[in-house]
NUBA-165193 format. One record per atom (N, C-alpha, C): residue number from 1; residue in one letter; atom name; y, z, x. Coordinates in nm, 3 decimals. Atoms other than C-alpha are relative to their C-alpha. Last residue first. Layout:
BEGIN
ATOM   resi   resn   name         v         w         u
ATOM    NUM      A     CA         Y         Z         X
...
END
This chain:
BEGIN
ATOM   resi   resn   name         v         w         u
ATOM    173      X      N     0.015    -0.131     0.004
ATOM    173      X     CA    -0.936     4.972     1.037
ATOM    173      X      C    -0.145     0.063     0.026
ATOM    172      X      N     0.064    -0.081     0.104
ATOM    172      X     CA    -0.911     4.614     1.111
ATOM    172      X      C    -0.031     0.111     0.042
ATOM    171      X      N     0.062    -0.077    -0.071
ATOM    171      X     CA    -0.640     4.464     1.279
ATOM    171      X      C    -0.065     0.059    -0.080
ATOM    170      X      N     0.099     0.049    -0.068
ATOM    170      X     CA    -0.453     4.117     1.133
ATOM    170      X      C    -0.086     0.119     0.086
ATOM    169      X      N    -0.098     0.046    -0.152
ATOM    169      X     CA    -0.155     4.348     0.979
ATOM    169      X      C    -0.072    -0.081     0.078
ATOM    168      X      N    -0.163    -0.031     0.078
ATOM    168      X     CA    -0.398     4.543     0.742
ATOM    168      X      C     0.066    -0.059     0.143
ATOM    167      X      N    -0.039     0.072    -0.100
ATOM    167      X     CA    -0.754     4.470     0.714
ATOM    167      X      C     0.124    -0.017    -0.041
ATOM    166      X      N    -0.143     0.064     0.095
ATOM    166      X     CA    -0.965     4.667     0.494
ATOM    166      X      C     0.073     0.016     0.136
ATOM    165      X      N    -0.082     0.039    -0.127
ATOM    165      X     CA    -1.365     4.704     0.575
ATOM    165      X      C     0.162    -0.014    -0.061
ATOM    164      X      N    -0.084    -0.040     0.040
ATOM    164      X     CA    -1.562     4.765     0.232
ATOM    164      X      C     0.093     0.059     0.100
ATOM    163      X      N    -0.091     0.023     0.058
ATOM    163      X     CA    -1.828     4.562     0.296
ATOM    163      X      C     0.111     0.069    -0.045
ATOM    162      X      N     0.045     0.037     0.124
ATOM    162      X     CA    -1.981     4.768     0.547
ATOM    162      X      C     0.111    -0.104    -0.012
ATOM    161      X      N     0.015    -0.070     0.141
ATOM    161      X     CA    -1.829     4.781     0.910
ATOM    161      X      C    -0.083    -0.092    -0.101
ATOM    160      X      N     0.155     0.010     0.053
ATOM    160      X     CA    -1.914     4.545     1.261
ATOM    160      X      C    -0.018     0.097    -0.132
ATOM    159      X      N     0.105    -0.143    -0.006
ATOM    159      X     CA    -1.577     4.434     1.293
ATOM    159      X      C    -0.132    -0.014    -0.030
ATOM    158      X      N    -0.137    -0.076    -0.008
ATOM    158      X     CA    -1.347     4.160     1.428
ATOM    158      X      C    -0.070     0.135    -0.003
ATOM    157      X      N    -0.015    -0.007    -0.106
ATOM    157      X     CA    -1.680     3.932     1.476
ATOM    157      X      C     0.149     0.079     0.043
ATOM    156      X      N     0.097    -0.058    -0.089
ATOM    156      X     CA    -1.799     3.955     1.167
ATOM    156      X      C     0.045     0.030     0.114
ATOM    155      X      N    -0.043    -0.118    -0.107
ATOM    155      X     CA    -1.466     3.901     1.005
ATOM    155      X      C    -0.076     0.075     0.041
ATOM    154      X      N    -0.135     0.051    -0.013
ATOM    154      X     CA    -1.542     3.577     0.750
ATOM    154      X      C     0.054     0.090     0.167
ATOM    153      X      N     0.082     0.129    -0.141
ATOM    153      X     CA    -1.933     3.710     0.782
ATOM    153      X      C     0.162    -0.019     0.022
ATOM    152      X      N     0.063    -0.029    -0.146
ATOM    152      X     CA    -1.810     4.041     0.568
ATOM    152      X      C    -0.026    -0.099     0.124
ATOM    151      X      N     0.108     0.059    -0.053
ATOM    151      X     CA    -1.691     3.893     0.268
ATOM    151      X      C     0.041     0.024     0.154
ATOM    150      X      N     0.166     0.010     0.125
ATOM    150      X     CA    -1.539     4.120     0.019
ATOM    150      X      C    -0.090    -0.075     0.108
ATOM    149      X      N     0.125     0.132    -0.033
ATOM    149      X     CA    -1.241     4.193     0.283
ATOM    149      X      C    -0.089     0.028    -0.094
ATOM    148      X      N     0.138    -0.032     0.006
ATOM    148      X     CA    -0.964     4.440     0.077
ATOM    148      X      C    -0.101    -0.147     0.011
ATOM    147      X      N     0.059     0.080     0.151
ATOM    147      X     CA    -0.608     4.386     0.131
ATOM    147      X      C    -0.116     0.005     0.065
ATOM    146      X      N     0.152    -0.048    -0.055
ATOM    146      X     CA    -0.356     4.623     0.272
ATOM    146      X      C    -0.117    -0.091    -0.072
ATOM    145      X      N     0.140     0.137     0.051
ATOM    145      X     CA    -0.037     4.519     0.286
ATOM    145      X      C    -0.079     0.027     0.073
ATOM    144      X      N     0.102     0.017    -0.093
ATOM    144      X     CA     0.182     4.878     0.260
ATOM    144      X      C    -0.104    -0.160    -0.008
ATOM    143      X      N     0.195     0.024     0.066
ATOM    143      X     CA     0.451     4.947     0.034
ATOM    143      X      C    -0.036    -0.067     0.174
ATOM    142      X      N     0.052    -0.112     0.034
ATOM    142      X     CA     0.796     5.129     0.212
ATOM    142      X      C    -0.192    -0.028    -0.053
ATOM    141      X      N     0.029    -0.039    -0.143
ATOM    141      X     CA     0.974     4.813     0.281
ATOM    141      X      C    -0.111     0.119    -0.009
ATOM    140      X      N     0.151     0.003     0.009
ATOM    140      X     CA     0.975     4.765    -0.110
ATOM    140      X      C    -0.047    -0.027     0.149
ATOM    139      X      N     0.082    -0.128     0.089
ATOM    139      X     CA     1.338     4.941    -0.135
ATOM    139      X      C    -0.173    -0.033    -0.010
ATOM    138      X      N    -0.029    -0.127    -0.026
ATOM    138      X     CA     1.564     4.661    -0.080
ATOM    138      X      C    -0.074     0.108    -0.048
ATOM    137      X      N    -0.147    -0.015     0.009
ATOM    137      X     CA     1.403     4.321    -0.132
ATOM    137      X      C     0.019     0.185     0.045
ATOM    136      X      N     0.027    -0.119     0.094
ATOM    136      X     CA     1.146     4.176     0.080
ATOM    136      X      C     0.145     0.046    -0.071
ATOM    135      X      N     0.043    -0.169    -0.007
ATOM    135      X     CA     1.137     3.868     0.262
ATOM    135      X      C     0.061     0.069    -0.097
ATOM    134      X      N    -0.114    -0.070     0.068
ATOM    134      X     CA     0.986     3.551     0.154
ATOM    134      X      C     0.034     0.120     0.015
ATOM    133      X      N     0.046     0.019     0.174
ATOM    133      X     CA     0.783     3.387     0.413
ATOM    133      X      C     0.158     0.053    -0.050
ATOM    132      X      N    -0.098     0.006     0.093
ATOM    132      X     CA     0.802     3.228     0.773
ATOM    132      X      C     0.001     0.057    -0.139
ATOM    131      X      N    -0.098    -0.115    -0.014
ATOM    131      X     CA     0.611     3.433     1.018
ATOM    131      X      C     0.128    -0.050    -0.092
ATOM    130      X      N     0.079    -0.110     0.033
ATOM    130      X     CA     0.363     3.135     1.047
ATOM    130      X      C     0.165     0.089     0.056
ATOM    129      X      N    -0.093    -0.086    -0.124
ATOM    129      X     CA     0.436     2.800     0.989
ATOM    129      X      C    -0.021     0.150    -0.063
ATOM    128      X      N    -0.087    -0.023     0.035
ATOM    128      X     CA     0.189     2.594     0.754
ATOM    128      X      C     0.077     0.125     0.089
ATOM    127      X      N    -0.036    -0.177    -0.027
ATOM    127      X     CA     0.041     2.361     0.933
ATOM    127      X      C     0.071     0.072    -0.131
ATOM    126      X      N    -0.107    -0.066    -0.015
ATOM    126      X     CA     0.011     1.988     0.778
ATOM    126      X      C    -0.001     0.134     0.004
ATOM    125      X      N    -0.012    -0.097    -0.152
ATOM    125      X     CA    -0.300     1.846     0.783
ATOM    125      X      C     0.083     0.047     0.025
ATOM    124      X      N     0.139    -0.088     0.023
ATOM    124      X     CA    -0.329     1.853     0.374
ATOM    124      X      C    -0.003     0.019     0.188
ATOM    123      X      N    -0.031    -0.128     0.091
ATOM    123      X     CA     0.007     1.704     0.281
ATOM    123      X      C    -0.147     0.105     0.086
ATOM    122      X      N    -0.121    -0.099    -0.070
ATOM    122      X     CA     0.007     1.459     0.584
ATOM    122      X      C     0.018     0.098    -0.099
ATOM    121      X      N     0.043    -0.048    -0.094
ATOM    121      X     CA    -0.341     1.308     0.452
ATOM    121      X      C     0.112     0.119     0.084
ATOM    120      X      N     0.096    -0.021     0.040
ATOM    120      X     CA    -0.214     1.267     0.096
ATOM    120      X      C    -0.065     0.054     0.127
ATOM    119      X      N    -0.080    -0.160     0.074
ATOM    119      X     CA     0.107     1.107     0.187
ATOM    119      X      C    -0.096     0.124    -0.009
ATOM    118      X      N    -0.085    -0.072    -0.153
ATOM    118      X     CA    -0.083     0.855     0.416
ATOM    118      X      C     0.060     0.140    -0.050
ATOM    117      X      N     0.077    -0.061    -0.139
ATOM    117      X     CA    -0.330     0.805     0.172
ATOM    117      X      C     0.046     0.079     0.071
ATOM    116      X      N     0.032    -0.098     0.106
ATOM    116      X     CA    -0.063     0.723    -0.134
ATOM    116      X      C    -0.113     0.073     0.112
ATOM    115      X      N    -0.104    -0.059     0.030
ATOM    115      X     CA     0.087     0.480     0.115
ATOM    115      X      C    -0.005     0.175    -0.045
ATOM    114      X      N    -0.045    -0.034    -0.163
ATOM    114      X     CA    -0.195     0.316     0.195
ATOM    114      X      C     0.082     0.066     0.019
ATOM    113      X      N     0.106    -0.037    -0.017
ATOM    113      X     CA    -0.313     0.276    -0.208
ATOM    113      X      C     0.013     0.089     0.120
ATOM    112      X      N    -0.008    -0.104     0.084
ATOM    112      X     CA     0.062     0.189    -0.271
ATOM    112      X      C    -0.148     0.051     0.044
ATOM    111      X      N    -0.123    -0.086    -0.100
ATOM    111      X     CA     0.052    -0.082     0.027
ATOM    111      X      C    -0.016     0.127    -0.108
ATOM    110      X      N     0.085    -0.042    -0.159
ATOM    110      X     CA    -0.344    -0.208    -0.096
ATOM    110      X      C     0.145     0.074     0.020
ATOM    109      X      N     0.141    -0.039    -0.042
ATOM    109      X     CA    -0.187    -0.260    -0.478
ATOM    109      X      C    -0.033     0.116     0.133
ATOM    108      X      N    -0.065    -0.112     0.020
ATOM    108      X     CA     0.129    -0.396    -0.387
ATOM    108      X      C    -0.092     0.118     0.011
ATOM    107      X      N    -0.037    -0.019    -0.175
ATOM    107      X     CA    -0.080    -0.686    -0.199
ATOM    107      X      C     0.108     0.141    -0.034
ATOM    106      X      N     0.071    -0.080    -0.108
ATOM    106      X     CA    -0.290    -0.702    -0.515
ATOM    106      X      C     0.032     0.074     0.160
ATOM    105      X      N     0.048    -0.130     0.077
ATOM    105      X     CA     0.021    -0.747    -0.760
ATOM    105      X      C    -0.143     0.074     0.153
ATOM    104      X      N    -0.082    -0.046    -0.006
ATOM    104      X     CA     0.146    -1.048    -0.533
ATOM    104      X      C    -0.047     0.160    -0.017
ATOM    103      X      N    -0.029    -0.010    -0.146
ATOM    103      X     CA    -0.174    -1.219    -0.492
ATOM    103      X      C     0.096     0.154     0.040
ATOM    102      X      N     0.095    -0.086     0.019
ATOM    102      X     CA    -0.177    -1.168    -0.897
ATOM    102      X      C    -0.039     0.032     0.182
ATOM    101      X      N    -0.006    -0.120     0.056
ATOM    101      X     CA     0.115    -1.341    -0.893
ATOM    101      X      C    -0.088     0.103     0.027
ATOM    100      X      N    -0.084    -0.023    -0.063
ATOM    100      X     CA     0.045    -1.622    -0.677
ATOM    100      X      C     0.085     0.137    -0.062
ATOM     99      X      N     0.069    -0.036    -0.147
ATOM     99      X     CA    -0.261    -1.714    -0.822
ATOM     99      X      C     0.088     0.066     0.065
ATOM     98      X      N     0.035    -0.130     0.017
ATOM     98      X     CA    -0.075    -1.687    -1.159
ATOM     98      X      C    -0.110     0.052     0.151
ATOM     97      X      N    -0.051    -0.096     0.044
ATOM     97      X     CA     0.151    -1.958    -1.052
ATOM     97      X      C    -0.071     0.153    -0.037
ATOM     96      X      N    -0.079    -0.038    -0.144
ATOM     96      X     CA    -0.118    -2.176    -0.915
ATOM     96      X      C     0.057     0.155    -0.027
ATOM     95      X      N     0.114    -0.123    -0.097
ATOM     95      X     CA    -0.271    -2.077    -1.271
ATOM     95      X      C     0.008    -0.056     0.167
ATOM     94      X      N     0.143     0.090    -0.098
ATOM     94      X     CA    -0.020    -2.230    -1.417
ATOM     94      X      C    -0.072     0.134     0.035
ATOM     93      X      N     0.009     0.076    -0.131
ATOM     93      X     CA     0.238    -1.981    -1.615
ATOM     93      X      C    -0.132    -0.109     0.021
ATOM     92      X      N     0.082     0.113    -0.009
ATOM     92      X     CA     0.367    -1.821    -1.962
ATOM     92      X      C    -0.006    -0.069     0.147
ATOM     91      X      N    -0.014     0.090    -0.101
ATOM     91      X     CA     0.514    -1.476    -2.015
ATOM     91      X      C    -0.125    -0.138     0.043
ATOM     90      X      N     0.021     0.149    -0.015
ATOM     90      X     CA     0.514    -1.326    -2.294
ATOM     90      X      C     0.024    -0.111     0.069
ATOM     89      X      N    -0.083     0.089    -0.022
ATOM     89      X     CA     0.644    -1.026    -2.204
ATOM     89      X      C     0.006    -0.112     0.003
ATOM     88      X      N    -0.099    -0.053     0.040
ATOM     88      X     CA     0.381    -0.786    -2.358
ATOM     88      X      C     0.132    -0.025     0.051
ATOM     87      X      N     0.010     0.013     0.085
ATOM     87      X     CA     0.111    -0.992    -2.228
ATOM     87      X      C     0.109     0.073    -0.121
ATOM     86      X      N     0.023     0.122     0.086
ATOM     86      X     CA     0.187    -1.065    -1.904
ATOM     86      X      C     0.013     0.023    -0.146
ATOM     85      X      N    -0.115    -0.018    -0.033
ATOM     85      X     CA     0.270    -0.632    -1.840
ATOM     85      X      C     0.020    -0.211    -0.072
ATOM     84      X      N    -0.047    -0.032     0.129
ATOM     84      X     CA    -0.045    -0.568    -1.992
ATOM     84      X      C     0.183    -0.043    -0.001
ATOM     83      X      N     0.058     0.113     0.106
ATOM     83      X     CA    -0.246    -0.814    -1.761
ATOM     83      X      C     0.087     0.054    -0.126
ATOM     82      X      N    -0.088     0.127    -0.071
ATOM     82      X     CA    -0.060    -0.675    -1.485
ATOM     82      X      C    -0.007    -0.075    -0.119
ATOM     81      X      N    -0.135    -0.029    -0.002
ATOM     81      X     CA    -0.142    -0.303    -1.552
ATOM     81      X      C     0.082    -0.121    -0.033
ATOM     80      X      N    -0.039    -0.001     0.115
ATOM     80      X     CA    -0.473    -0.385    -1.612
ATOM     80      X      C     0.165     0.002    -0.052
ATOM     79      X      N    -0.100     0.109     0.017
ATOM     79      X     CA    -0.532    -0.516    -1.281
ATOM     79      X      C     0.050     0.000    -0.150
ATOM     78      X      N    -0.108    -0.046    -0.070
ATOM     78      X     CA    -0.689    -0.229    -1.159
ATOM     78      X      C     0.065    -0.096     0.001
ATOM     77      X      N    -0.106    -0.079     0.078
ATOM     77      X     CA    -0.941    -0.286    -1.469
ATOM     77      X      C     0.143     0.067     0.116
ATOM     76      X      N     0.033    -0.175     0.042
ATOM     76      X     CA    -1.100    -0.548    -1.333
ATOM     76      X      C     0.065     0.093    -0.032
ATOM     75      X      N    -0.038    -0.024    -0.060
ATOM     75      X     CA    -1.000    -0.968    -1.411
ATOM     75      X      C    -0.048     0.193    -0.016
ATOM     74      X      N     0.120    -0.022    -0.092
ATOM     74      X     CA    -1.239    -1.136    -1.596
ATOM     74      X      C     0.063     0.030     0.106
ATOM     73      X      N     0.156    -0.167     0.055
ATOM     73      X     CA    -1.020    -1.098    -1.894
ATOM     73      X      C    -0.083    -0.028     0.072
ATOM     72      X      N    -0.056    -0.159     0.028
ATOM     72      X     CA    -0.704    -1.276    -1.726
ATOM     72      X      C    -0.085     0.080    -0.074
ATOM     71      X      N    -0.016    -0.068    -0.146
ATOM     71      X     CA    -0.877    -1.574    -1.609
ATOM     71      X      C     0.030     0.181     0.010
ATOM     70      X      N     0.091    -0.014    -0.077
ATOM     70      X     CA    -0.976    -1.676    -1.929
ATOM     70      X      C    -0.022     0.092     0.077
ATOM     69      X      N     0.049    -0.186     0.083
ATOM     69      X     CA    -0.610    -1.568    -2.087
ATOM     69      X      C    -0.170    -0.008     0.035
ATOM     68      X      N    -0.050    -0.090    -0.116
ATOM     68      X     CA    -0.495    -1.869    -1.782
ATOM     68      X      C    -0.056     0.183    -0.097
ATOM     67      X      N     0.028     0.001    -0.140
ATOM     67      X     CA    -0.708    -2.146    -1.906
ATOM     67      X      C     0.029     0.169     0.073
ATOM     66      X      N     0.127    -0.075     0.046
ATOM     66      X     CA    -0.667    -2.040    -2.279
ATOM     66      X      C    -0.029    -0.021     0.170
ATOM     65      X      N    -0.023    -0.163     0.044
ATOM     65      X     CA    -0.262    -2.059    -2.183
ATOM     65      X      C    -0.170     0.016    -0.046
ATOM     64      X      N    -0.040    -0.074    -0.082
ATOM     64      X     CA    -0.315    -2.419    -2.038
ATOM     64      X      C    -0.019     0.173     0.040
ATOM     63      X      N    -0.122    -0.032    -0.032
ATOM     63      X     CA    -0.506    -2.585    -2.266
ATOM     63      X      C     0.059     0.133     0.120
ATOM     62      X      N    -0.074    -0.127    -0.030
ATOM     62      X     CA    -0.849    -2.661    -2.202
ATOM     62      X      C     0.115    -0.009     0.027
ATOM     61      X      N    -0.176    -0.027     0.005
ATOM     61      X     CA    -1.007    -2.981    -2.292
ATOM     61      X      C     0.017     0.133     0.001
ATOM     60      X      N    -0.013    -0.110     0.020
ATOM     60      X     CA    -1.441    -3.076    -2.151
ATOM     60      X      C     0.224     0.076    -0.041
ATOM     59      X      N    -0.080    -0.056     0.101
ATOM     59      X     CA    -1.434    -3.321    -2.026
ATOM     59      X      C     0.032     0.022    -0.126
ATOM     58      X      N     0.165     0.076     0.062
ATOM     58      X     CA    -1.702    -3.356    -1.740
ATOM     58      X      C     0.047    -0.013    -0.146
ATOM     57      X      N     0.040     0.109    -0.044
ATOM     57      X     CA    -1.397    -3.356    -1.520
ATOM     57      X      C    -0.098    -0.037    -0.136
ATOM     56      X      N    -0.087     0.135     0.013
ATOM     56      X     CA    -1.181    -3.127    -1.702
ATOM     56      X      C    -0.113    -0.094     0.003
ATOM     55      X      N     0.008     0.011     0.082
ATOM     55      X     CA    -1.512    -2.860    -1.678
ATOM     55      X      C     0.087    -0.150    -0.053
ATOM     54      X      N     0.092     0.052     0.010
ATOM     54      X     CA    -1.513    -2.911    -1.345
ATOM     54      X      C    -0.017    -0.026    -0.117
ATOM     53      X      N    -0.024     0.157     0.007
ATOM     53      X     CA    -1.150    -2.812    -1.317
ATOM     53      X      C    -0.167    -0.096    -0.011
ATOM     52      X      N    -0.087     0.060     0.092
ATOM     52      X     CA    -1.210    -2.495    -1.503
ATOM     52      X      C     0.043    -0.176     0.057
ATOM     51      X      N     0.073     0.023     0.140
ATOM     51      X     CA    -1.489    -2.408    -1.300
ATOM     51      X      C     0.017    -0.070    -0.111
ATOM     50      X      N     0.118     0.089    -0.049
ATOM     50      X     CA    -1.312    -2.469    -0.926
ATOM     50      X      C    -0.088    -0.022    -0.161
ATOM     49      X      N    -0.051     0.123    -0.034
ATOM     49      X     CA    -1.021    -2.258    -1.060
ATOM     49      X      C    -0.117    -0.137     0.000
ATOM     48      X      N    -0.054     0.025     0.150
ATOM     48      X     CA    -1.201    -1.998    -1.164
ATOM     48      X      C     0.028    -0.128    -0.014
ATOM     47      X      N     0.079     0.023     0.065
ATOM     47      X     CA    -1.357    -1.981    -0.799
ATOM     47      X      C    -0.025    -0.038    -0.169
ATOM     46      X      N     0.005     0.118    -0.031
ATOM     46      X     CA    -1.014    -2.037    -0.631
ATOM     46      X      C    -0.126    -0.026    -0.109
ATOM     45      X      N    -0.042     0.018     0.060
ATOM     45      X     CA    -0.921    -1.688    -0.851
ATOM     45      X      C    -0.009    -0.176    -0.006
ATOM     44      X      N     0.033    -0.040     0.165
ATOM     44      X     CA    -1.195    -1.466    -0.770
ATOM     44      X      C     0.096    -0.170    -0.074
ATOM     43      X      N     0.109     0.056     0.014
ATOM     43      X     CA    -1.139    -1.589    -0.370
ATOM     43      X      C    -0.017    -0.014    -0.186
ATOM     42      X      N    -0.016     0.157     0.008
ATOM     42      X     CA    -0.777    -1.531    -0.461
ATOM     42      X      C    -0.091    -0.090     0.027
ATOM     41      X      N    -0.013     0.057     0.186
ATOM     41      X     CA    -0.836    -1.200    -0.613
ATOM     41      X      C     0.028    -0.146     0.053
ATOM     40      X      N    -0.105     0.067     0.004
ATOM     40      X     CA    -1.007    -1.033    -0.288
ATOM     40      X      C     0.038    -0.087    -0.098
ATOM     39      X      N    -0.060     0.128    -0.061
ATOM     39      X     CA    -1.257    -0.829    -0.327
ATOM     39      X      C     0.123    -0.036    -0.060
ATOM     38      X      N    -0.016    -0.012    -0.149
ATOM     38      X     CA    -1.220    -0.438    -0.401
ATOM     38      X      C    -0.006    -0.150     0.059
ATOM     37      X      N    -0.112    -0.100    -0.043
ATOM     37      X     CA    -1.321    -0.434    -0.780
ATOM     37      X      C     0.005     0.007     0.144
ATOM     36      X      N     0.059    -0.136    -0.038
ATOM     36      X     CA    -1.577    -0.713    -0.872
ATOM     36      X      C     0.163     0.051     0.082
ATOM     35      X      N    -0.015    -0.003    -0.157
ATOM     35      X     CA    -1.432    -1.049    -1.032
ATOM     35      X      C    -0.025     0.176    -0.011
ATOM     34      X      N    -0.070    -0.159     0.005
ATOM     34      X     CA    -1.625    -1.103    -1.385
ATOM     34      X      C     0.035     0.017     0.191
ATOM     33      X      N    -0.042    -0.027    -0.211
ATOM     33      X     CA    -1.802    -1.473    -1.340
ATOM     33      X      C     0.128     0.111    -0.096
ATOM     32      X      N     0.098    -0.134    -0.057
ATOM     32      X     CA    -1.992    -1.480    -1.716
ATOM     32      X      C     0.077     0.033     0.127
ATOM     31      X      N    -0.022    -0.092     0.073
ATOM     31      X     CA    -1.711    -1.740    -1.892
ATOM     31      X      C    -0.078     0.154     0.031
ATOM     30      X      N    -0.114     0.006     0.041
ATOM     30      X     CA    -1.682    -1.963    -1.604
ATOM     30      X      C     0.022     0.097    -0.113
ATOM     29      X      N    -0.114    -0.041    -0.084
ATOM     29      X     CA    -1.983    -1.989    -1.522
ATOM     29      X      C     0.101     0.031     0.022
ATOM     28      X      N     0.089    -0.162    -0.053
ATOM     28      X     CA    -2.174    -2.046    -1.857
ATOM     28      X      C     0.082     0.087     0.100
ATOM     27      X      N    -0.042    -0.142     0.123
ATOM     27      X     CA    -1.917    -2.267    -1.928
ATOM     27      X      C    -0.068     0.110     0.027
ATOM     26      X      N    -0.160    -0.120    -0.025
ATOM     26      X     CA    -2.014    -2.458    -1.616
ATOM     26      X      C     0.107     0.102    -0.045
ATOM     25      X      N     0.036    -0.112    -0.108
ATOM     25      X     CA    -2.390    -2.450    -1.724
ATOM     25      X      C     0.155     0.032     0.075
ATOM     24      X      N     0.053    -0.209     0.050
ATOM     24      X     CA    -2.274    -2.566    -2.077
ATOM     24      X      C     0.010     0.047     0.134
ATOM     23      X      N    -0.089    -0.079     0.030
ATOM     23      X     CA    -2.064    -2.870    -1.897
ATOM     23      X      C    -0.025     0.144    -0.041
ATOM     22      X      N    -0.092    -0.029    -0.122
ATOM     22      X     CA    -2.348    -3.000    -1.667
ATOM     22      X      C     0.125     0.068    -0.054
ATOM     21      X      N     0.004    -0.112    -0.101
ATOM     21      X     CA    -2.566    -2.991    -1.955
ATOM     21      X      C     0.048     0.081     0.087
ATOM     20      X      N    -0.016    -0.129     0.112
ATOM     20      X     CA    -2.331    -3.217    -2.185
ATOM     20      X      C    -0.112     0.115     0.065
ATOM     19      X      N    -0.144    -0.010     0.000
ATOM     19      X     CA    -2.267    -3.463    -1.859
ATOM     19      X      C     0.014     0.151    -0.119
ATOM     18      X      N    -0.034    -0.030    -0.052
ATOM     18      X     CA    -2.666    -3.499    -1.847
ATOM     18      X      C     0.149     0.071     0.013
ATOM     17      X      N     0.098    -0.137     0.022
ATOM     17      X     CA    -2.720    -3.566    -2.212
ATOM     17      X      C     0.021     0.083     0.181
ATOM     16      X      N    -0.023    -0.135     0.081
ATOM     16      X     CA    -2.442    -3.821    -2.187
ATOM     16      X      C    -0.071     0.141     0.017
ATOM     15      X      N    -0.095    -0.102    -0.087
ATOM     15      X     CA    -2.576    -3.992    -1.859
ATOM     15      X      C     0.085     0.100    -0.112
ATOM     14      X      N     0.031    -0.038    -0.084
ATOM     14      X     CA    -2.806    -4.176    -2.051
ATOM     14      X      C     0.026     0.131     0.066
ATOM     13      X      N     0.067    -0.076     0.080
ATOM     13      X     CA    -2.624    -4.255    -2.372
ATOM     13      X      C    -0.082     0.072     0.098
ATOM     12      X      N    -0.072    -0.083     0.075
ATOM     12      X     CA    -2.322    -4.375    -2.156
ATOM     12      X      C    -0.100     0.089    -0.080
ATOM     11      X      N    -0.015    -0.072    -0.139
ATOM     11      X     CA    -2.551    -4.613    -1.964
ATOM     11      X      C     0.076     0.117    -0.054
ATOM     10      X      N     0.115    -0.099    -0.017
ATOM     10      X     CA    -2.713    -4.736    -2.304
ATOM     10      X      C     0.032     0.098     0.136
ATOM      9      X      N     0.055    -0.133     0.109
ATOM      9      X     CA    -2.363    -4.781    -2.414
ATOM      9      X      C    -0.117     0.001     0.028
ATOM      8      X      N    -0.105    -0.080    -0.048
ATOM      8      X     CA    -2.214    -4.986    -2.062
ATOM      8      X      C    -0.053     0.096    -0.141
ATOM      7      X      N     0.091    -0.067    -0.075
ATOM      7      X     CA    -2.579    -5.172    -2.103
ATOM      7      X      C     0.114     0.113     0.024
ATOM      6      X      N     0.147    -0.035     0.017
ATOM      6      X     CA    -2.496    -5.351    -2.434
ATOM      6      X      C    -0.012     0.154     0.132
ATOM      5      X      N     0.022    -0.107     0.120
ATOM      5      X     CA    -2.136    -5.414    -2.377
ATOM      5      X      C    -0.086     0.098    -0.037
ATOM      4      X      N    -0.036    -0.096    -0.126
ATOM      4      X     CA    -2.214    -5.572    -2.025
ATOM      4      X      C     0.016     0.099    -0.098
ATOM      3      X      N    -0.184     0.010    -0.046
ATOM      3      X     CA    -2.408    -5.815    -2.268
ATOM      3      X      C     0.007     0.115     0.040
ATOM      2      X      N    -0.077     0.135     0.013
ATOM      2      X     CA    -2.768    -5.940    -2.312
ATOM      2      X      C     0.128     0.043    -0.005
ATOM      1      X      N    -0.118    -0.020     0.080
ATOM      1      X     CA    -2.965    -5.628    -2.177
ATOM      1      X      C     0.073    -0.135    -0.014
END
């Protein structure tokens, strides 16, 4: 090569074709990576991160807001809420900032999930007290509760009758 000129553009033509690979395959990445339902959004969100600044490097320009509406459609649908709530308050951030949001949203998330459990488990082991009901009004003292077993195995061991056993007061007839 006879000048630094010379070899600084065949070194540039070189390493072009490399540098324009290295950006498709991080586009690739970056536009195929979908975060899966149940991990954690700030692994999902370092890994975005890590794509989009590779891309800078090899550069590749991305404004801010296509950076962060990226992020926000490869997010799963229990984050729809969040993405509708952004987008219908036009709200503008970093993607620190939306790391720290979406942190936020997932950690509501898991407590409402835990929450919604706990309620959910205490509805269903919960007794229900016995001898409490509605009592009667004046004048239907007189009827009888009598109610007819259909299934026999339930009160095998109370009686040994047909199906057509009837069990009044817990004692069968």
């Amino acid at each position: 090569m006879a000048s630094s000129m010379d070899i600084m553009h065949n070194l540039t033509e070189m390493l072009g074709q490399q540098n324009r690979s290295a950006r498709q395959i991080a586009i690739k990445g970056l536009v195929s990576t979908k975060m899966v339902e149940g991990t954690p959004v700030r692994d999902h969100m370092l890994k975005m991160m890590g794509y989009l600044n590779e891309l800078e490097v090899l550069g590749a320009m991305l404004d801010c807001d296509s950076q962060v509406d990226m992020v926000l459609a490869s997010l799963p649908p229990s984050f729809n809420d969040f993405v509708i709530n952004y987008h219908m308050n036009k709200l503008s951030m970093t993607l620190t900032e939306l790391l720290n949001h979406l942190q936020s949203t997932e950690d509501l998330q898991k407590k409402n999930k835990t929450s919604s459990f706990l309620v959910e488990a205490n509805v269903v082991s919960t007794p229900k007290p016995k001898g409490k009901g509605k009592r009667k009004a004046k004048g239907q003292g007189s009827k009888k509760n009598i109610f007819k077993i259909k299934n026999k195995k339930t009160f095998k061991e109370k009686s040994n009758k047909t199906n057509d056993a009837y069990f009044h007061y817990g004692k069968v007839d």
